[in-house]
C-alpha positions as MATLAB code, in Angstrom:
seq = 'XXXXXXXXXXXXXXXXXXXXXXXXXXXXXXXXXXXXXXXXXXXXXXXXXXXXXXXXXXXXXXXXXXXXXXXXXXXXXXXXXXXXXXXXXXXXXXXXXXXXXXXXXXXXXXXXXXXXXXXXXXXXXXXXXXXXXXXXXXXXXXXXXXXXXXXXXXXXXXXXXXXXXXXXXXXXXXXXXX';
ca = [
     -11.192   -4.246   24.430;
      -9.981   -1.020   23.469;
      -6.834   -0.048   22.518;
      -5.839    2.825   25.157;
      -2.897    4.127   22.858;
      -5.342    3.841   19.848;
      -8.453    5.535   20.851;
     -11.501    5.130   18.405;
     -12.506    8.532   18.977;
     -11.207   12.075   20.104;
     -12.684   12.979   23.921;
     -11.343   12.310   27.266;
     -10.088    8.721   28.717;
     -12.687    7.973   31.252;
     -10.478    6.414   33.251;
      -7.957    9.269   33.936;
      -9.928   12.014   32.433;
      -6.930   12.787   30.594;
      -7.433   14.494   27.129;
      -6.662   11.581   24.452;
      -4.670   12.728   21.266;
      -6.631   13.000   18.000;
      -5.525   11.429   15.183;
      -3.118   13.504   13.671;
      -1.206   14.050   16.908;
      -1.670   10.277   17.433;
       0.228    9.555   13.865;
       2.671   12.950   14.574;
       3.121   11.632   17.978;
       4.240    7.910   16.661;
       6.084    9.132   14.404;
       8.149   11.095   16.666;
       8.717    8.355   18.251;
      10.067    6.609   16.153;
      12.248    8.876   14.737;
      13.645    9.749   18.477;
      14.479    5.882   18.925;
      15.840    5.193   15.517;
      18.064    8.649   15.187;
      21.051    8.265   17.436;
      21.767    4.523   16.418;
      21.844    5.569   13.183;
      24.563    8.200   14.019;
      26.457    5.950   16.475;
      26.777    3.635   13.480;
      28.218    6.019   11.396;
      30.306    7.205   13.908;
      31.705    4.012   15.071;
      32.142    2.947   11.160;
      34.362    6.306    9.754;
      35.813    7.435   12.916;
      35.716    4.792   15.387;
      33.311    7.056   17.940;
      30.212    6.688   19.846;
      28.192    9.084   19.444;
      28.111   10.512   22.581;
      31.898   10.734   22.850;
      31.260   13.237   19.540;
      28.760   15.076   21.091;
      30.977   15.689   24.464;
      33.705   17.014   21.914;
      31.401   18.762   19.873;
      30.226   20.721   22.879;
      33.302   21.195   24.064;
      34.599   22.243   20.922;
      31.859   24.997   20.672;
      33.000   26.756   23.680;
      35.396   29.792   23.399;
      37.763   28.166   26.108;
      37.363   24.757   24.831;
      36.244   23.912   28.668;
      33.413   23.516   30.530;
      32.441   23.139   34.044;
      32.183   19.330   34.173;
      28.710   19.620   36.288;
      27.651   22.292   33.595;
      28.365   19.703   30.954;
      26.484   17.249   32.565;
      23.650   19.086   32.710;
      23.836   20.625   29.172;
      24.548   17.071   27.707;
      21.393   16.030   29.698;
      23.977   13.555   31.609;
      23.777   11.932   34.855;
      27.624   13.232   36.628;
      28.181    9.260   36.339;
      27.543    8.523   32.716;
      29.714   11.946   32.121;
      32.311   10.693   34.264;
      32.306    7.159   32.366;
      32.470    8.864   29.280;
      35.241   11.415   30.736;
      37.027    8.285   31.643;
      37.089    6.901   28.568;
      37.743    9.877   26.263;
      40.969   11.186   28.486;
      42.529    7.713   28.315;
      42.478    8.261   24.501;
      44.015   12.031   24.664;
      41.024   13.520   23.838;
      39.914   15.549   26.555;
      41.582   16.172   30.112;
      40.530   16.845   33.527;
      41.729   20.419   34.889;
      40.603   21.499   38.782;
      39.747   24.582   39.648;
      42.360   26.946   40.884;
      39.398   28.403   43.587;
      37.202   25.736   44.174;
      39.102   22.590   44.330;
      35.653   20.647   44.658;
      35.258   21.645   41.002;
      36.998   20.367   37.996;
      36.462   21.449   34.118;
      36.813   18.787   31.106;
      39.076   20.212   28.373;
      39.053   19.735   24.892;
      42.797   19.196   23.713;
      44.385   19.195   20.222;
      44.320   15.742   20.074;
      40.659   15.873   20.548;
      39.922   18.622   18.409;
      41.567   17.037   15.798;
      39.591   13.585   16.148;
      36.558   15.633   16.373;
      37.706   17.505   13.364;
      38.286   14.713   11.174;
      35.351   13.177   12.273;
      33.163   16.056   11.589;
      32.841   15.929    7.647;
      31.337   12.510    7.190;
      29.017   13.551   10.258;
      27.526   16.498    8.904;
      26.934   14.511    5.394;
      25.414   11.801    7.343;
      23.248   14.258    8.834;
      22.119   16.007    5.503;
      21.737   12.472    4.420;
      19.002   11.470    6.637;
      17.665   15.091    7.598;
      18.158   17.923    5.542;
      18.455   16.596    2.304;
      14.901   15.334    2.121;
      13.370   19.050    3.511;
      12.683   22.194    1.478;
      14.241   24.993    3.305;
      10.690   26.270    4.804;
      10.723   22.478    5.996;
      13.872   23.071    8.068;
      12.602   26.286    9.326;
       9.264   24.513   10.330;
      11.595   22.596   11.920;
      13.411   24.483   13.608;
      10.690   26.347   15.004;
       8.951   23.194   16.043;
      11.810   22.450   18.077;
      12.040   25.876   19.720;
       8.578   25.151   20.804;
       9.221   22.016   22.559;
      12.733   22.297   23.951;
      11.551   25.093   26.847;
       8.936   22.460   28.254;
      11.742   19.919   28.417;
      14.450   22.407   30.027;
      12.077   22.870   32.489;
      11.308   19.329   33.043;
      14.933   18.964   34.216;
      16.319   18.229   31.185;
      19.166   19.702   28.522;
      20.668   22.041   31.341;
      20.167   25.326   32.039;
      19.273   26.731   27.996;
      17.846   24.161   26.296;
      20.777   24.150   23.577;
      23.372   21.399   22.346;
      25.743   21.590   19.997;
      25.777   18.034   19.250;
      24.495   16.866   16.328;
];
């Protein structure tokens, strides 16, 4: 029987009459893959290791930290950080009780509350920051030419408007996280 992931030849899946992938989106495809499943453990490891973060509790204060006012509607975090308002609330939870972030309501609309980057926070984030960036380079960048990075960049400018629209990443498509 054949493989339905592994098709021997290009065409259409009789079955579905879906379009199968060729080879080299096949291999492009896997590789992806792979690279989206093995990417943020590597980063929570380093995280956890030099600064004693997940991941994701950088990327909150990384986001955070990239807005003007430090603050951010908590539903428009949610959505930007590609968050369910539970999982932000979990990680809100955790993150305040540590003096990172805080909770303020809104003056107009007391049904709405922001999340707040404080010094604390920025600070932790901060410190944090240097041996993330140089973990980065040292699994990303420092193994692409520079018209690599662009490629890559533009690859990823490609894809992320099919995926905004899909419901995810919030309203733009962009993260500061990395």
């Amino acid at each position: 029987m054949a493989d339905p992931h592994r098709p021997a030849t290009t065409g259409r899946n009789p079955a579905s009459g879906s379009k199968w992938l060729d080879s080299e989106q096949l291999e492009a495809w896997k590789a992806l893959i792979l690279l989206t499943q093995l990417l943020p453990g590597a980063l929570d490891r380093q995280l956890q290791a030099d600064a004693g973060m997940a991941h994701s509790d950088y990327a909150v204060l990384a986001q955070l930290s990239a807005e003007p006012s430090h603050r951010m509607r908590m539903s428009d975090l949610a959505a930007t950080m590609d968050y369910s308002q539970s999982r932000l609330s979990h990680a809100m939870n955790r993150i305040e009780k540590l003096g990172w972030v805080k909770r303020d309501p809104c003056e107009s609309d007391k049904r709405v509350f922001y999340a707040v980057l404080t010094e604390k926070g920025q600070s932790v984030l901060d410190g944090a920051a240097a041996g993330h960036v140089s973990h980065v380079r040292s699994l990303i960048f420092d193994h692409l030419s520079t018209n690599q990075v662009r490629q890559l960049r533009r690859i990823a400018e490609q894809i992320l408007p099919q995926l905004v629209a899909s419901g995810g990443c919030g309203q733009n498509g962009s993260s500061s996280h990395g």
